[in-house]
Structure formats: C-alpha cells, structure tokens
VEXMI-356527 format. One line per field, with one value per residue (C-alpha): residue number from 1; residue in one letter; x, y, z. Coordinates in steps of 0.001 Angstrom, whole numbers, plus 524288, in hexadecimal, padded with zeros to 5 digits. Layout:
# VEXMI-356527
i: [NUM/...]
aa: [A/...]
u: [X/...]
v: [Y/...]
w: [Z/...]
END
This chain:
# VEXMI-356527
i: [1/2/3/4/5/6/7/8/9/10/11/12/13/14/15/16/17/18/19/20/21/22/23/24/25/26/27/28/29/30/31/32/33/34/35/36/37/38/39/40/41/42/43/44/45/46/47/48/49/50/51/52/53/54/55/56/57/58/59/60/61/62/63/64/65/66/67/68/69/70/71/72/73/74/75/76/77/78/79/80/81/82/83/84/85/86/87/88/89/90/91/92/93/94/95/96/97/98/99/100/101/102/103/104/105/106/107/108/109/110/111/112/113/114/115/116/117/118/119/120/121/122/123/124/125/126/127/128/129/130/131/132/133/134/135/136/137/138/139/140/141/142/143/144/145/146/147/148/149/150/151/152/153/154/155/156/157/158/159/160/161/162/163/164/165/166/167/168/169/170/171/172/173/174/175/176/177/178/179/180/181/182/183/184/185/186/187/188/189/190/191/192/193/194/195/196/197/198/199/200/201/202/203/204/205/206/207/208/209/210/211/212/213/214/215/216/217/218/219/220/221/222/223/224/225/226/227/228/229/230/231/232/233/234/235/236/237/238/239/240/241/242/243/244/245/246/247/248/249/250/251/252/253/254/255/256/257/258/259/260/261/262/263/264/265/266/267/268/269/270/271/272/273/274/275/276/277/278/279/280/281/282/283/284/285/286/287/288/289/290/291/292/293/294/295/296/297/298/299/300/301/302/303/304/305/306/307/308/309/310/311/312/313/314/315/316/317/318/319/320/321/322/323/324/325/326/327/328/329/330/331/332/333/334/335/336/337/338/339/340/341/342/343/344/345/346/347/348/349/350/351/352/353/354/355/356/357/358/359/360/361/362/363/364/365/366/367/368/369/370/371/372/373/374/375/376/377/378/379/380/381/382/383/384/385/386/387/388/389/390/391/392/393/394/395/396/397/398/399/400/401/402/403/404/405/406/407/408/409/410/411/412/413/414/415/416/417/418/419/420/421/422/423/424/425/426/427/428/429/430/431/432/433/434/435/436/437/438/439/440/441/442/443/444/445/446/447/448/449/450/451/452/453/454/455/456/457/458/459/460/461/462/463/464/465/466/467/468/469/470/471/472/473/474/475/476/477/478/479/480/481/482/483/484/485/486/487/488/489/490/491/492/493/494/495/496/497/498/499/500/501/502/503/504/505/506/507/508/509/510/511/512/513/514/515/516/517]
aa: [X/X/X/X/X/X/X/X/X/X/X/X/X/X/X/X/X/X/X/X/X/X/X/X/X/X/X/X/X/X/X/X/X/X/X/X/X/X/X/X/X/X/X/X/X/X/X/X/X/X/X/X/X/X/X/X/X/X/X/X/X/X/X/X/X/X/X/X/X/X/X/X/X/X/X/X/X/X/X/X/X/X/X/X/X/X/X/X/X/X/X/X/X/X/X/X/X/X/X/X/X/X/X/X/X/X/X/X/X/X/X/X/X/X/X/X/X/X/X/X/X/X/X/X/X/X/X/X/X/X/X/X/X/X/X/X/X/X/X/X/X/X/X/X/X/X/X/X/X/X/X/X/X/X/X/X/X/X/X/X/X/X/X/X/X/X/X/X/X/X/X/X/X/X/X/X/X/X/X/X/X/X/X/X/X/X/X/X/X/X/X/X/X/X/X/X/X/X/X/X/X/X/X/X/X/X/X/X/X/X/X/X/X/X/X/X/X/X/X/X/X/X/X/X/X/X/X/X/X/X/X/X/X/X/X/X/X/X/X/X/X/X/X/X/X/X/X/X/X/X/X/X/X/X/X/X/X/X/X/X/X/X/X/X/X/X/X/X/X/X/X/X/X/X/X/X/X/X/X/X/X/X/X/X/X/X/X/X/X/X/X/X/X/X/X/X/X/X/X/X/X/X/X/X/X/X/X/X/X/X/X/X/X/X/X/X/X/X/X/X/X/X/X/X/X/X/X/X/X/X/X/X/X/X/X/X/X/X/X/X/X/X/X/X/X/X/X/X/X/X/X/X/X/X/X/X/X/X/X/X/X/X/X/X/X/X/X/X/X/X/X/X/X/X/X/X/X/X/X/X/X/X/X/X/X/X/X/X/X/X/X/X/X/X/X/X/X/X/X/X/X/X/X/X/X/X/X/X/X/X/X/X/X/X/X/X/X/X/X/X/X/X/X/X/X/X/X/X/X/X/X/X/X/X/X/X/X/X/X/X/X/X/X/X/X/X/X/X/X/X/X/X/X/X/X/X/X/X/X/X/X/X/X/X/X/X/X/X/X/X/X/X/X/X/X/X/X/X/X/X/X/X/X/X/X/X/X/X/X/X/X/X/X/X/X/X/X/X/X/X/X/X/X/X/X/X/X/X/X/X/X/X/X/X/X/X/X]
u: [6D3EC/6C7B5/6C94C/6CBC2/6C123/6B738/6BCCB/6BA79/6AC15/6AAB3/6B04C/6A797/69A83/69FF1/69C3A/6910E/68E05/69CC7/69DC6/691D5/69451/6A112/69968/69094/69CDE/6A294/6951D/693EA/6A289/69F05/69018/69652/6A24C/696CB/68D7E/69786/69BD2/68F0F/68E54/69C0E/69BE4/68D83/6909A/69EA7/69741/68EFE/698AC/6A27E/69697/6954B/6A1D4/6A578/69868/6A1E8/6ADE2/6AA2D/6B0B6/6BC32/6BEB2/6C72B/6CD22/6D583/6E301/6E2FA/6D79E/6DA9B/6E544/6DD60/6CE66/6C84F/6CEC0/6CEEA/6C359/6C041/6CC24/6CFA6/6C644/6C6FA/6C639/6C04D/6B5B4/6AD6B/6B908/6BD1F/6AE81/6AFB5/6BBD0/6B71F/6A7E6/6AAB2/6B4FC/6B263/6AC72/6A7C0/69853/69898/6A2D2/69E96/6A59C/6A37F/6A75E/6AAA3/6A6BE/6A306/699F7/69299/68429/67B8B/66AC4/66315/655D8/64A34/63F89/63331/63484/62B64/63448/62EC9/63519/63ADA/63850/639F9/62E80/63185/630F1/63672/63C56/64A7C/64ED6/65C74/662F2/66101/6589F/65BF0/6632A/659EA/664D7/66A68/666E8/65FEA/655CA/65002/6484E/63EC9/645F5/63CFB/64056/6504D/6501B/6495D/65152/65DCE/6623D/66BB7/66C28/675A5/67363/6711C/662DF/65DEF/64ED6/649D6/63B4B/63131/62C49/63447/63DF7/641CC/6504E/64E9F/6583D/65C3A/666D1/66590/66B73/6636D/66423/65D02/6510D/642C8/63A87/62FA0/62375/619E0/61A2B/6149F/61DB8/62BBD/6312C/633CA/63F4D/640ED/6482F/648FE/6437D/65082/654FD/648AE/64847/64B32/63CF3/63611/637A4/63001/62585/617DC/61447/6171F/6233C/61EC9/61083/614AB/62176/628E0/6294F/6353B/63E92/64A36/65367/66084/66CFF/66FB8/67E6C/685F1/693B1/692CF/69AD7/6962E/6964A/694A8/690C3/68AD2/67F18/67CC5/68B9A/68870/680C0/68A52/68F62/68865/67AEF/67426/668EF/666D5/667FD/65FAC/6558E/64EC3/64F20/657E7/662D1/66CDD/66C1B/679FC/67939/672BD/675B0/6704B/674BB/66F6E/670E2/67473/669E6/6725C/6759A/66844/663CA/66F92/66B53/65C73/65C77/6531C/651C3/64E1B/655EB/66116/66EA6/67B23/687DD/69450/6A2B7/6AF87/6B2BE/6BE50/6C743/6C765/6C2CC/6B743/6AA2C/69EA3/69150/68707/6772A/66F37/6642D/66242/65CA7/65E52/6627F/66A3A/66C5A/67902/675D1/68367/685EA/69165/68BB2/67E10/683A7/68960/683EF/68270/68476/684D2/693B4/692B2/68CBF/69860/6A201/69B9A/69B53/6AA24/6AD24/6B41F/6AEB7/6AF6A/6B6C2/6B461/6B9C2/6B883/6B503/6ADF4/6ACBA/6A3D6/6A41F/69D5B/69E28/6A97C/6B271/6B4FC/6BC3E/6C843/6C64C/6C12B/6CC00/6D54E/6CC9D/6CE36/6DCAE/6DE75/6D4FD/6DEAE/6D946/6DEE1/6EB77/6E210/6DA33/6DA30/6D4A7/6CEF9/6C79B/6BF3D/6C69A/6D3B9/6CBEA/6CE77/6C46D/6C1D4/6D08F/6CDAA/6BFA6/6C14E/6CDF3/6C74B/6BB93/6C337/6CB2F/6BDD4/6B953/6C52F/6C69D/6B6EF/6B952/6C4B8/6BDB4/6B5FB/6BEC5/6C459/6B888/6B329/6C21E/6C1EF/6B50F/6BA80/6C625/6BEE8/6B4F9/6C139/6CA8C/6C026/6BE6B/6CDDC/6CDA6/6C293/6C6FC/6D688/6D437/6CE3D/6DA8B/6E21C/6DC47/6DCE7/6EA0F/6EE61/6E63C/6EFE3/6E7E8/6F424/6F22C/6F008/6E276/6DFD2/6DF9E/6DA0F/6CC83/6CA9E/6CFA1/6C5EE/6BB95/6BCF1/6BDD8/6B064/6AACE/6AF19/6A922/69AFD/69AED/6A08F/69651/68A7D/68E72/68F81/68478/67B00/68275/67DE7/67193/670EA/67629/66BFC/662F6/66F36/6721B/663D1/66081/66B3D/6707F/66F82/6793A/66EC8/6754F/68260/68453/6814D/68E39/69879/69F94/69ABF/68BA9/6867C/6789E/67275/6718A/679CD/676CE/680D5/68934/68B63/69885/69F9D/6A98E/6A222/69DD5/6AAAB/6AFA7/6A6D6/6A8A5/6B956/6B6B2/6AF85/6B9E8/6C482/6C04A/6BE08/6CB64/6D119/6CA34/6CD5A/6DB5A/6E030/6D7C2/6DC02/6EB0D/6E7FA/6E2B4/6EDBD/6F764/6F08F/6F800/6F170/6F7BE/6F5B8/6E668/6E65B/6EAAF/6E0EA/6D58E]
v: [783E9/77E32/77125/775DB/77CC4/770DE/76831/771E8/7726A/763D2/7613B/76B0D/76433/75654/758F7/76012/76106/762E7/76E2D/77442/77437/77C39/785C5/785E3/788E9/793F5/799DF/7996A/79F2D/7AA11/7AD94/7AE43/7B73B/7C01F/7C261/7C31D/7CE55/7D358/7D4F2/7D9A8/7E2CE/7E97D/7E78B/7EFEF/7F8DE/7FAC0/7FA25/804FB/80D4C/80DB6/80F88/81B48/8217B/8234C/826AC/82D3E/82768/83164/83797/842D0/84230/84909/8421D/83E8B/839E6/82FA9/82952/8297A/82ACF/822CF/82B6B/8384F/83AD4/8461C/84D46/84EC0/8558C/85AB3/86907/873B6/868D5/871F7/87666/8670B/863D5/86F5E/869CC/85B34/85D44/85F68/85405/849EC/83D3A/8431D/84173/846F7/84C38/84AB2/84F40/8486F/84ABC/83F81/84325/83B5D/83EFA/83C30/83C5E/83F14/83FC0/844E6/83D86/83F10/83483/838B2/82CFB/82BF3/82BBA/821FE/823EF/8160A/813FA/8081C/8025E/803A3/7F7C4/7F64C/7EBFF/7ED84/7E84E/7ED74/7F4F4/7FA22/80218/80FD7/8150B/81DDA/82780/826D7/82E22/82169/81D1C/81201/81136/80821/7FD31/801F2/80F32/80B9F/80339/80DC4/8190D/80D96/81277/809A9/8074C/8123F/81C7E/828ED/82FB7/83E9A/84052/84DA4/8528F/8523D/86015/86A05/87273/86CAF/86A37/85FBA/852F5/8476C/83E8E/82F7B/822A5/816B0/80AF4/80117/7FE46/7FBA8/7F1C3/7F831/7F508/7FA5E/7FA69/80BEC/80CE2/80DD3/81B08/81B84/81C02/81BF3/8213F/8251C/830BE/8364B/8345C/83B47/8472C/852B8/84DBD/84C1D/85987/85F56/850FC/8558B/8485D/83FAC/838CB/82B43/82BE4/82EFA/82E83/83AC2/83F79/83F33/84003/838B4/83E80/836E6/8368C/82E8F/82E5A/82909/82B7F/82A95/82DF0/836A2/83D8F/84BE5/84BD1/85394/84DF8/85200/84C82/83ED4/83AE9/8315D/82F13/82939/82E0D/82F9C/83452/8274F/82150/828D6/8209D/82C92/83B3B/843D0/8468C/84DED/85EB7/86411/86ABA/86DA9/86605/8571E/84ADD/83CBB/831A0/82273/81921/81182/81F81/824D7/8195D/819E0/826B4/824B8/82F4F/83392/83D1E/84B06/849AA/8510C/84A10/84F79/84D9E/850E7/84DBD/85444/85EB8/85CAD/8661A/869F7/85EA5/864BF/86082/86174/85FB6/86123/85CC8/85A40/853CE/847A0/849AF/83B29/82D60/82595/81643/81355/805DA/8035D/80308/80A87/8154C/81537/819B1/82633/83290/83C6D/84ACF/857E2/85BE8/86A0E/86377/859A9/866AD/86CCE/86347/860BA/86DF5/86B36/87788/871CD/86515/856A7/84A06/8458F/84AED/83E24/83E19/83518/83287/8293E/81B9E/81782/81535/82147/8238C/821B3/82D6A/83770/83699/8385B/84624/84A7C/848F2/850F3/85DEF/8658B/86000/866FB/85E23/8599D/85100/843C6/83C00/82EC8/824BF/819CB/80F68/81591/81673/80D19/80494/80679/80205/7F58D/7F318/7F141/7E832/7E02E/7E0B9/7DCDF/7D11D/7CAC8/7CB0F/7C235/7BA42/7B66D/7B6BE/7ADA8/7A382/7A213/79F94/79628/78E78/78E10/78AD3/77EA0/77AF1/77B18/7744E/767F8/7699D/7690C/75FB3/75698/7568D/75450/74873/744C1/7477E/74411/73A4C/7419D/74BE7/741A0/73FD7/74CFA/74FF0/74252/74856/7540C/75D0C/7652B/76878/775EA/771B8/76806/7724C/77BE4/772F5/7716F/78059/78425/77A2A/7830A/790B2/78C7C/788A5/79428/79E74/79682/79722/7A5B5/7AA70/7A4A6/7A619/7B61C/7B523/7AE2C/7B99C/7C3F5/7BDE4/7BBCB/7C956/7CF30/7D03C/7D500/7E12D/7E3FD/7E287/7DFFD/7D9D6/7DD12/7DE9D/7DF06/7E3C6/7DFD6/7ED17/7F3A4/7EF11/7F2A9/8006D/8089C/80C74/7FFBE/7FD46/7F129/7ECBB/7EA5C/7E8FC/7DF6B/7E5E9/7DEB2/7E379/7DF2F/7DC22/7D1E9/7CAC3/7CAA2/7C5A8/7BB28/7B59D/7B626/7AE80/7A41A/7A2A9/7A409/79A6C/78FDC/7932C/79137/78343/781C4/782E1/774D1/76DB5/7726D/76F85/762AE/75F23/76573/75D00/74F98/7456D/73FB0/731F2/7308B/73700/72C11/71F6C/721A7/72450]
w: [6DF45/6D76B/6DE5C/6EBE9/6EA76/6E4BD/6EF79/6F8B4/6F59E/6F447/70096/707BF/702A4/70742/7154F/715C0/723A9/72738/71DF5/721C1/731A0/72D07/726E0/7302C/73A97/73036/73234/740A4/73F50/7353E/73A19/74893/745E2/73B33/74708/7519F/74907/7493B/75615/75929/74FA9/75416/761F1/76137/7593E/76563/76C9C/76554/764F5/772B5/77643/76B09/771B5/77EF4/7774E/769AC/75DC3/76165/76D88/77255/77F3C/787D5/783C9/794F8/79548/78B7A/79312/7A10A/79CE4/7A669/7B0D2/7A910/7A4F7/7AE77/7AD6D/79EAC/795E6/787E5/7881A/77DE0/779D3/771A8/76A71/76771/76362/75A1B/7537B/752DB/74EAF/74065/74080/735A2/73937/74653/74A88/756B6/760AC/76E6C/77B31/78803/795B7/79DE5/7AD90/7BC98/7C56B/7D073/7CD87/7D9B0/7DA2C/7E481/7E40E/7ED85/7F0D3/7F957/80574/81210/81F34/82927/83629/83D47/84AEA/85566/84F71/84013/83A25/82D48/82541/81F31/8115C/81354/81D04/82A93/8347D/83667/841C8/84A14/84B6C/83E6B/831D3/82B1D/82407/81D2F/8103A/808DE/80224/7F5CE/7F6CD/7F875/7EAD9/7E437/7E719/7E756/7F758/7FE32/80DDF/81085/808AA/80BCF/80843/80CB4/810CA/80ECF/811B3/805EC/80916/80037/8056C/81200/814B8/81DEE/81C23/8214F/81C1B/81F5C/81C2C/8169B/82171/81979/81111/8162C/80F7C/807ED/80F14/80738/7F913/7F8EC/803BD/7FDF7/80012/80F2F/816C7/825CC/83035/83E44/8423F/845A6/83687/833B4/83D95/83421/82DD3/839D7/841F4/834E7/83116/833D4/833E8/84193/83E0D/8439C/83BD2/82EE4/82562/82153/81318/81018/80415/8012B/7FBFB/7F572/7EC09/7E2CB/7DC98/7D4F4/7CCDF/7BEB2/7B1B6/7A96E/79C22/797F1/78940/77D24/77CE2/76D74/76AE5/76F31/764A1/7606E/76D46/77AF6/7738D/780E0/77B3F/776AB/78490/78B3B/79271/79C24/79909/78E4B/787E6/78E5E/788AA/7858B/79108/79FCE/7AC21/7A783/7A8B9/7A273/7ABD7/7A77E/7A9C9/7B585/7B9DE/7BACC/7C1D6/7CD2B/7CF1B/7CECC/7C54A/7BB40/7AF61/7B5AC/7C12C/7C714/7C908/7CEEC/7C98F/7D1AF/7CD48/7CC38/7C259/7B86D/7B8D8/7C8F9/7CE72/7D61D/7D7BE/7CC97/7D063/7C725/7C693/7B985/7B5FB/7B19A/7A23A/79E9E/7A1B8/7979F/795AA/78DA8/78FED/7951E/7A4FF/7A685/79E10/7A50E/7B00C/7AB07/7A925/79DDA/79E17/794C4/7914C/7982C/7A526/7A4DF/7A376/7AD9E/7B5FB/7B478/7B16C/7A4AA/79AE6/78C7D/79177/78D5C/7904A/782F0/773DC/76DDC/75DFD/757D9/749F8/74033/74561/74F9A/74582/74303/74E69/7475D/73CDF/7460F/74EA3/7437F/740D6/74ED8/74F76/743A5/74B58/75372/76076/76E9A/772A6/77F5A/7766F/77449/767D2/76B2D/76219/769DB/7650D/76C9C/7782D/784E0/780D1/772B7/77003/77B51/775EF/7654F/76554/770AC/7685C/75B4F/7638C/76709/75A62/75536/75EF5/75BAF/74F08/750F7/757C1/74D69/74434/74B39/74FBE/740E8/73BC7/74648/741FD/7324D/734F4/73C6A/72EE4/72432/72CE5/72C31/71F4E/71C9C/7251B/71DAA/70F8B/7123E/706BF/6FE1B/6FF87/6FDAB/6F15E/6ECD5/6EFCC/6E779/6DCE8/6DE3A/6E59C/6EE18/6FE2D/6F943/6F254/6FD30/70851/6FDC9/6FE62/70C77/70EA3/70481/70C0E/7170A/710E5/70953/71719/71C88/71149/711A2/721B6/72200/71904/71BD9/72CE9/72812/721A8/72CAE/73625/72F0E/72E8B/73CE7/740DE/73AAD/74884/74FC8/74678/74581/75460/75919/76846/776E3/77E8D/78A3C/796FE/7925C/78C05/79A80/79E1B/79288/794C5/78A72/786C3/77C8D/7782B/77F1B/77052/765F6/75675/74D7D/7449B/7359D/72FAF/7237C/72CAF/73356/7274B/72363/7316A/730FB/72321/72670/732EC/72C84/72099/72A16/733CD/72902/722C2/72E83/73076/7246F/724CF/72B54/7253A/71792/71B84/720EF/7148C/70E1D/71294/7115B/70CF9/7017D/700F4/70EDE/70D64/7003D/7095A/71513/70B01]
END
C-alpha cells in the first residue's frame, strides 16, 4: 500500500497541466451538482410550500370525493365540522386546522358611466375605427373608441341607458354597432344613436334634441365565472395567508356578506374595493339557484394566474350560499414543516373519526405522488450526466498516461510489483484527483451560493403560469445533503474514469512493455 500510494503521488506531479485540467473538470463536476442542489432544493421548497398551502400537510375528505375530486367537489361535503375541529385542535404536532369550502359561481357587476347622447341624422358625419352605422329602426348605438377600451365593450354587446335625473324609470336597451374615432381629446364619453333608439329620452329632454346632447347614463354588466373558496380567515395563517397578498383593501371578517377578488378577477370585472358584486350558482344539496351580493373588501395577488382569477370568501357565506349548515369540502391540518405530514396522519387515524371521512397526506395526493418521484428522477438523471461526463474526461487523463508509462510498468512489474499494485496506482491516481476536485468544486459552490440563499432568484413571469400559488422569487437552500451529493459525484465520477485505465494497466505485459521500450 505504501508504494502505490508514493507512485501514485509521483505520477500525479509528472504532468502538471494534465493533472490540473482534471481537477479542474472534478470541480466543474462537484461545484455544478453543489449549486444545482442549491437551487433544487430552495426552489421545491417553494414549491412544496405552495402547494401544502392548497392542500394542508393532511387533509380529510369525503372517502368519494377522493376517487372523483375534480368532478365531486360540489356534491360531497364533510359534515358536523365544528365537532371534527374540536377533536383535531389539541392533536399533537398540529398548528392549525383549517376547513374550506370548495364552490362556482357566476359573478355579475352592474356599473354606471355618466355619457352625452348625440343624435345621428342624414348629415352625421363620423369616422369608424371598427364596426358599423346604426340602423335607423333598430335599437343601436355607437360609442367613442376611448370610451369602449376603457370600460373594455365589444361591437355587439348589449348596454342599458337610463336618465341622470334620480328616480325616473325610463330605459332603453341597445346594441353596440361599432366604435367612433375620438375626435377630441375632452370629448370621450359619447355615444350616438337615432332618434328612434332614443325616443323614451326625448318626449321628457327640455333641451331641443338637434341643438344639444342628452345626459345620459350608461348603464352595463360585467360577468364572469370563477372558482372560489369559502375559508376561516384566522385558520389560514399557515395556509393561502391572504392577508399577505392583499394588494387593495382588507382582510376578509369571519363573517358578513364579503368577498376578496383576484387581481385578474377584479380587473375582468372592472371591479374595485367598495363595490357590490353578485354571485349566482346552484345550491348543493337541491340543485336550485343561489344568488347572493357582497362587497368587495379586498383584492388579492397570489402571484400565480390560475389562482388570480379566483375569488375568496368567509366559510358561513360559502354555506349559505350552497346551503350546506356546518359542511366543508375539506378539514386541512398543518403542522411543523411539510414533513410532518407523515406523523400527523398517523394521530388522526388513531381519533375515532365518522366512517364518511377520509385521511389524506399531500404526498398521496394526484399530484403530490406525480410531482416528488418526477422531481427525484430529474435529479439523477442530472446527477448522472455528470458523472459520466467527468468519468470520460478521467479516463482520456489516466489512459494517456498508461500509453505513456507502458514501459515504466513494465519495469515495475519485472521488479515484482503484481497487477493488483499496478492498477492500485493509477486507481489511486484517480481517487486522489477525484477527493482534491470534489472538495475544493464544494467548496467554491458554497462560496458561490452564498448570493442565491441570501437574495435569492426570479422566476419573473414564469411563476404566473405554474398551477399552484409560488413567489416570483426563490432563495437557495444549503443542506448537508447537498455537500455530501456533491463531494460523492466528484469521487464517483473519477472512480469511474478511473476504473479502465487501472485494468489496462493491470494486465500489461511486461516483457512485451520491456522490448518496445
């Protein structure tokens, strides 16, 4: 062993620059695998914590719902939820138990916008950015091109024109022809018509309806069909944390007609903190119809598309409005970290829960159980092309230098140096290259990852378009684990290198190695 390992030392200082390009590989291998760890591990970190923050660390479920939950979700409920948040709130391990109720709707908003009606005759003449001319016998009507992009109208739709004066009930439903071009820049809240489409306005106008416009208001819908959420808001702390997110307005109270909007939402809608909204869906258990209207006490911004376009409500508005008294769709527990998942579910199954319940840990849901082996498969597979792109680059390094030193190993092994000693040196060459490179490429990772666990990454817009609620930014996560990942790969990948060469030389016929020298 002593002289394997002098040779082995000797050898390595007789080519400087070849030895020092393969530690200089070993550390690109090592330093790559170190931060790459870095940034998988704070990134699914992220990512976990997102996705726990829709399902809790453990869930109960109606044992249905389970099996069809994307079409379920509105037809099988937990029942007697203050009883089970009774039994599970002194449960060890548990931080917070939070029921949620899981509901559709159709969202509707009245809005009103003071316009001036200018009537159209033979000798109107008015320039068109899209669309047509009105009809003179049709309802019709067509608005400033302005006016259209701000309150987002399309040629087609429907909008209702009421008189400004309070309490008169005249109205007059007409259809949008086209868009006029805004000719004057103070000018961009007028619509026009025929006099017929106008007529309910006219009989009472004290004004001649050729000299001057009518004051009018618009009046308008905007809908749109959206998913939604009835929550606890004080039971969330460790969950969706809206009142984190909030961007406009307040928290949700634990009760009273209210609703929080997301951002993408809000802005479909043209809605705004203060306002009233409409909801209208079906109830749960007989199928009727449900039509409630809150106000708007706050607009959220999960960063996350799909979730931006969702809305937020108390847990008794979300019974009410599906009729479901002390229902849920789900009990979510939260414990310590998302690891715990495991140990809290084992505490559940041994309270006496009602036979209609259903324990669930994230990693057994649909996608936990797709997302962590796909997640642990990309990791080797990187891991493994490195390996085998710093073993290739070792084995062209210590094949070399048997061609090179065939005589001298033919000289060693007349001495009576045995195969076993002879691949000993150049496996030990390579073991020593790889233990050099693997520590100093951890070492320079660590000392690189520094910025991206202290301030961490962007995701930018990318994180807009992943299916659960992320932060635009990400920080890098150091574990022992990754140290230790990093210093195997770079061992492993020079063993491997390592391997031929050492047989080769192994099995080197000295006489023959002695007659060419």
């Amino acid at each position: 062993m002593g002289i394997t390992i002098k040779l082995g030392l000797k050898n390595i200082g007789r080519n400087r620059t070849r030895s020092f390009l393969t530690i200089i590989a070993v550390v690109f291998c090592s330093g790559g695998i170190t931060l790459y760890s870095v940034m998988f591990e704070g990134s699914m970190d992220m990512f976990l914590r997102g996705f726990t923050s829709q399902t809790g660390h453990v869930r109960l479920l109606h044992p249905k719902l389970e099996k069809e939950e994307r079409l379920g979700a509105g037809r099988y409920f937990l029942t007697n939820i203050p009883a089970l948040q009774t039994q599970l709130n002194d449960l060890p391990g548990v931080t917070a138990v939070a029921p949620r109720i899981s509901l559709g709707a159709f969202l509707t908003k009245d809005k009103k916008e003071d316009v001036q009606a200018h009537l159209l005759s033979s000798q109107s003449k008015l320039t068109l950015s899209e669309g047509a001319l009105p009809t003179q016998h049709d309802q019709e009507v067509l608005i400033d091109a302005s006016l259209a992009k701000r309150l987002k109208f399309e040629v087609g739709e429907s909008i209702e024109i009421i008189p400004r004066q309070a309490g008169s009930t005249q109205r007059q439903n007409l259809f949008i022809t086209g868009f006029v071009k805004d000719t004057s820049p103070t000018q961009t809240s007028a619509i026009y018509a025929h006099p017929q489409a106008l007529q309910p306005f006219l009989k009472n106008s004290p004004a001649a309806p050729t000299a001057s416009p009518l004051a009018l208001s618009l009046v308008y819908s905007k809908q749109a069909p959206a998913q939604g959420t009835g929550i606890i808001p004080a039971a969330e702390s460790q969950g969706i944390q809206l009142h984190k997110k909030i961007g406009a307005g307040k928290m949700l109270a634990p009760n009273g007609k209210q609703i929080l909007l997301g951002k993408d939402l809000a802005e479909r809608l043209d809605a705004k903190v203060g306002e009233k909204i409409t909801l209208m869906g079906k109830k749960a258990e007989e199928g009727g119809i449900s039509m409630m209207t809150l106000q708007i006490v706050g607009i959220f911004s999960l960063g996350n598309g799909a979730q931006d376009k969702m809305f937020y409500v108390n847990l008794p508005t979300a019974q009410y409005f599906l009729d479901i008294p002390d229902q849920a769709t789900y009990l979510l527990l939260f414990g310590q970290g998302i690891w715990s998942s495991t140990a809290i579910a084992a505490a559940v199954k041994k309270r006496k829960l009602p036979p209609q319940v259903t324990v669930q840990r994230w990693q057994d849901t649909t996608f936990g159980a797709t997302m962590l082996p796909l997640a642990q498969v990309m990791l080797f597979i990187l891991g493994g092309l490195i390996v085998f792109i710093g073993g290739i680059g070792l084995l062209n390094t210590l094949m070399m230098s048997v061609l090179e030193r065939k005589n001298e190993i033919g000289i060693m092994m007349a001495l009576g140096l045995s195969p076993r000693h002879i691949g000993g040196i150049f496996l030990f060459e390579g073991v020593l290259f790889g233990v050099i490179g693997a520590v100093l490429g951890v070492l320079l990772a660590v000392i690189a990852s520094i910025p991206l666990i202290t301030k961490g990454l962007s995701f930018g817009s990318a994180a807009s378009q992943l299916p659960i609620p992320i932060e635009e930014s990400f920080k890098g996560v150091l574990t022992p684990t990754g140290i230790i990942v990093g210093l195997l790969v770079g061992i492993l990948s020079t063993v491997v290198g390592a391997l031929w060469p050492s047989y080769k030389a192994s099995q080197t016929d000295p006489i023959e190695a002695l007659r060419k020298s």
